[in-house]
Residue frames relative to the residue before (quaternion, step in Angstrom):
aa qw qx qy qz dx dy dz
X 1.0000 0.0000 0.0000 0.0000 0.00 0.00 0.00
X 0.0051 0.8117 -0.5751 -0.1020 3.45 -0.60 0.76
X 0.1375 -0.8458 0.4652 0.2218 3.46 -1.19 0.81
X 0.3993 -0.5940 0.6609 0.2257 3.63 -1.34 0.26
X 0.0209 -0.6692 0.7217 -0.1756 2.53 -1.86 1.60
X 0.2684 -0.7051 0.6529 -0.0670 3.54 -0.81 1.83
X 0.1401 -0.4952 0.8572 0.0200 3.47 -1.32 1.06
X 0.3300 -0.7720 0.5405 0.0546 2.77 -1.26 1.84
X 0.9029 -0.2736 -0.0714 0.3239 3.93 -0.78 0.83
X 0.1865 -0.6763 0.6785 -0.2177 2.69 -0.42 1.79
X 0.5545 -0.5309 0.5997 0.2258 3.41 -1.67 1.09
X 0.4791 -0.6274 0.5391 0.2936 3.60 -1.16 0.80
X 0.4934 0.6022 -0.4121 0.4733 3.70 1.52 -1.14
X 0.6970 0.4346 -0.3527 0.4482 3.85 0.25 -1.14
X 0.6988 0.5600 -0.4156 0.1591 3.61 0.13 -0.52
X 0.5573 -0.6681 0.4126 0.2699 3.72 -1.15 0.15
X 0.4864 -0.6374 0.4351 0.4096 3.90 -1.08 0.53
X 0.7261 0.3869 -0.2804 0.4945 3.73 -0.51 1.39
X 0.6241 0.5482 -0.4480 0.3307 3.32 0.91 -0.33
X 0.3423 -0.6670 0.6032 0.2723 3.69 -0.95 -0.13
X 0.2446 -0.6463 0.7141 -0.1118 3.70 -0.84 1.73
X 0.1678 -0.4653 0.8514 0.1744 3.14 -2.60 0.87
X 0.4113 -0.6861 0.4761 0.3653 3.21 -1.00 0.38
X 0.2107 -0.7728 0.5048 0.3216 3.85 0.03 0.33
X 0.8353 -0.1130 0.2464 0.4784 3.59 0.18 -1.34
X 0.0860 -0.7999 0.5598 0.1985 3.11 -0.93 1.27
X 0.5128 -0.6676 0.4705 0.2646 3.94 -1.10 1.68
X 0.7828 0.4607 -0.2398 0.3428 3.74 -0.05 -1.06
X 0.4038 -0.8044 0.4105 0.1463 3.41 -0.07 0.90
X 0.6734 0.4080 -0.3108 0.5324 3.45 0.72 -1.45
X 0.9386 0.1391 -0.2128 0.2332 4.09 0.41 -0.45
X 0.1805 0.7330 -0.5767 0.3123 3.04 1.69 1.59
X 0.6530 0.5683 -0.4284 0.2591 3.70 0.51 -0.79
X 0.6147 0.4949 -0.3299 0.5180 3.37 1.39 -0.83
X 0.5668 0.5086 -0.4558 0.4607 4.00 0.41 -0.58
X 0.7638 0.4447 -0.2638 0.3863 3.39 0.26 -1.70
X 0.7639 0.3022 -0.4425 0.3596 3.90 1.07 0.02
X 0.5653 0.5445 -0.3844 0.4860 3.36 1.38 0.37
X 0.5730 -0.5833 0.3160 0.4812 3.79 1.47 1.09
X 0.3984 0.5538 -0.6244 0.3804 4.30 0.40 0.38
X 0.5714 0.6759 -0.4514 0.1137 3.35 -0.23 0.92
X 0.6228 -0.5816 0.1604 0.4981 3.64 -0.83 1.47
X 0.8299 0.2210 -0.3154 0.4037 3.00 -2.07 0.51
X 0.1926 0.7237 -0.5098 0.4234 3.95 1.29 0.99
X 0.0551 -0.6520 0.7335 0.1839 3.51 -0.83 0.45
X 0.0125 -0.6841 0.7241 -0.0867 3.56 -1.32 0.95
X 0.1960 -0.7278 0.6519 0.0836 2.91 -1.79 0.08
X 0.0994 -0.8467 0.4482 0.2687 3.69 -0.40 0.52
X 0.2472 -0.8768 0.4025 0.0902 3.09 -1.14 1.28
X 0.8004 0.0282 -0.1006 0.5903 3.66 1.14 0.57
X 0.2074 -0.7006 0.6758 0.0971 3.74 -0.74 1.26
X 0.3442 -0.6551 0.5802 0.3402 3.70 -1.26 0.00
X 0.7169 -0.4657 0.2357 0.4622 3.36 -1.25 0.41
X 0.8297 0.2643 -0.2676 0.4125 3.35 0.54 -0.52
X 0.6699 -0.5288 0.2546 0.4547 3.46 1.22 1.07
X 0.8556 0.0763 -0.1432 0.4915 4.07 0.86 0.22
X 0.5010 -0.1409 -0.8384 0.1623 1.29 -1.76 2.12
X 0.3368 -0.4665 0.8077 0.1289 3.47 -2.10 0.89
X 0.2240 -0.6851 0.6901 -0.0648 2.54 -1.68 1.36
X 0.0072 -0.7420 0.6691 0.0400 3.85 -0.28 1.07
X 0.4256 -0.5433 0.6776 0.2542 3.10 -2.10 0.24
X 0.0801 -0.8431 0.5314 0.0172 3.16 -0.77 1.27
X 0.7014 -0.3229 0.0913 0.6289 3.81 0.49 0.90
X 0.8018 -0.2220 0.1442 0.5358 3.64 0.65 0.79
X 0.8296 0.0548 -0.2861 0.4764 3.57 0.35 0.43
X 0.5245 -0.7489 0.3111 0.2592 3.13 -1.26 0.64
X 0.2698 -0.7702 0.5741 0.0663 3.73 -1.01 0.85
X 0.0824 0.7287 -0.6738 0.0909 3.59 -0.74 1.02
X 0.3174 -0.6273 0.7033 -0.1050 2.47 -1.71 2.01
X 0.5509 -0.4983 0.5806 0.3333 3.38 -1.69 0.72
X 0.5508 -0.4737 0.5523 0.4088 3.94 -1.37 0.39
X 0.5104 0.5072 -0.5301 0.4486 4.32 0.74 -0.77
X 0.7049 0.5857 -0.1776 0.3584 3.31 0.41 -1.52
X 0.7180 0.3118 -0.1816 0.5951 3.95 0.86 -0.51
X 0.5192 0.5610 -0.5250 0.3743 3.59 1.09 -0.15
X 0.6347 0.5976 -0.1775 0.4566 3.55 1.31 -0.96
X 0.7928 0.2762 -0.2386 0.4881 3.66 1.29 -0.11
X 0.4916 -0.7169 0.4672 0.1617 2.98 -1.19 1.76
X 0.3968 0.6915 -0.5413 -0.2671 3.47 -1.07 -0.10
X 0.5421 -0.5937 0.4565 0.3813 3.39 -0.86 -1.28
X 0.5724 -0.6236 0.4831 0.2238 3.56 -0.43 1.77
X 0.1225 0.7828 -0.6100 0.0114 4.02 -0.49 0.81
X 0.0381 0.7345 -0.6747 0.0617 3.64 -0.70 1.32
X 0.2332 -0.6798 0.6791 0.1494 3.55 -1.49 0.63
């Protein structure tokens, strides 16, 4: 039996390279439409797979390819931290 555990919102900006994220909620209005057509959309399981040294651009896996957001841009998305 394996369980799941979700640390509830946490800033995508705060997160680490490897962790696995639901997206919960995305705050900024004027640049959810653009996320939500590049597939950023709540209840997403992702994973981020590479931060640059100075923390921008994040790279997430989005259902097989790879999406990079500016750190402005992830300060604005809630999710939740999922470890089993």
């Amino acid at each position: 039996m394996t369980l799941i555990f979700e640390v509830m919102n946490v800033r995508l900006s705060d997160c680490k390279i490897g962790e696995e994220l639901k997206v919960n909620k995305i705050e900024d209005g004027d640049i959810a439409p653009k996320l939500i057509e590049m597939g950023l959309t709540e209840n997403l399981i992702t994973k981020i797979i590479f931060i640059a040294p100075l923390g921008d651009p994040i790279a997430l896996d989005i259902n097989g390819f790879v999406l990079s957001i500016r750190k402005s841009e992830a300060k604005h998305i809630l999710v939740n931290k999922i470890s089993s």
